[in-house]
Residue, then its C-alpha position, 0 to 999 in steps of 0.5 A: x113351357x121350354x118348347x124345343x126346336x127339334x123334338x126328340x123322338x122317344x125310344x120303345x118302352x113297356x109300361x103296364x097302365x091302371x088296367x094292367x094293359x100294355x102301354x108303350x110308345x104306341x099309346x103315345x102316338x095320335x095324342x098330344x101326352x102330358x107326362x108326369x113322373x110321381x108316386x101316389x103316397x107322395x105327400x104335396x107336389x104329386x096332389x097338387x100337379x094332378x089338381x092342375x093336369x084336371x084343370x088343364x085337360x078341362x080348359x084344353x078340351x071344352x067347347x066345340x074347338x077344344x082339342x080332341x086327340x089329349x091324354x094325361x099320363x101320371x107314371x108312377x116311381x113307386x112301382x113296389x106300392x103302386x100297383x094298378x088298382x091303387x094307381x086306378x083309384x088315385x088317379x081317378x080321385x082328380x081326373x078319371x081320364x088321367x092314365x096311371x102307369x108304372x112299370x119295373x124299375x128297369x123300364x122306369x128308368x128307360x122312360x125317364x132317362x129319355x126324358x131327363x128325368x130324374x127320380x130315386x127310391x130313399x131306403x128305409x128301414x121301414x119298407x111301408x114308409x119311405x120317400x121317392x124324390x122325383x122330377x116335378x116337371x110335365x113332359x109334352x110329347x107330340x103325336x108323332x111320339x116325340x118330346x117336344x116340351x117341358x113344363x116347370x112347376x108353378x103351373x099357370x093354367x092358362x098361359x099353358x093352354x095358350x102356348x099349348x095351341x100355338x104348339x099344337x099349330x106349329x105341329x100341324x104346319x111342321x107335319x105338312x111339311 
């Protein structure tokens, strides 16, 4: 975990979630986010970082001190094949609480570029079948809505739960402040 000492605040954005609502910068904000950046026909990194977001929401929140206020948000690169309901579906075969969100191409690249990442469309003859090249990190945001860390693949489970808390202290020192 690359944690950052001053957070970046993140800019407005319109996304459209599993659910076909709005989600923007305001549903960010009161949550601690872990954003991934992928595509549901992706074929290996996307599976496996979504098995591993599953397991981490799970160490994260139980027990009686887990945290309360984490979301977990997979945001779809593949606008032209992901729509909500596939997004829905998807997500919800590794975690039901996971967010699928996608948007236009034009917003996408709003959200990642803010981010530093990074994602490219091959082009195909074939329209069905074609490759999305995109980041494999996991972006943390703050409840405050800024960016505060970034996660690199492979991805231990329990060292991201410890630094995670120690992060989640810092902030609550920070925002007394």
């Amino acid at each position: 975990m690359t944690v950052f000492v001053d957070p970046k605040p993140l800019r407005e954005f319109a996304l459209t979630d599993q659910n076909s609502h709005a989600f923007d910068l305001a549903h960010l904000k009161g949550n601690w986010s872990f954003l991934f950046f992928g595509y549901t026909h992706c074929p290996d990194i996307c599976p496996s970082t979504l098995a591993s977001l599953s397991k981490l929401r799970e160490q994260l929140t139980k027990g009686v001190n887990g945290s309360k206020n984490v979301q977990f948000v997979f945001i779809s690169v593949d606008p032209r094949r992901d729509t909500a309901a596939i997004l829905k579906e998807y997500t919800g075969y590794f975690d039901p609480s996971i967010i699928g969100v996608t948007g236009t191409e034009l917003e996408l690249r709003n959200v990642t570029r803010q981010l530093g990442a990074l994602f490219e469309v091959e082009s195909a003859l074939d329209k069905e079948s074609y490759q999305v090249y995109h980041t494999s990190a996991i972006f943390l945001i703050n409840p405050q809505g800024q960016y505060v860390a970034s996660l690199m693949p492979p991805f231990d489970i329990s060292t991201i739960s410890r630094r995670f808390k120690i992060l989640t202290k810092i902030n609550a020192m920070n925002s007394q402040l």
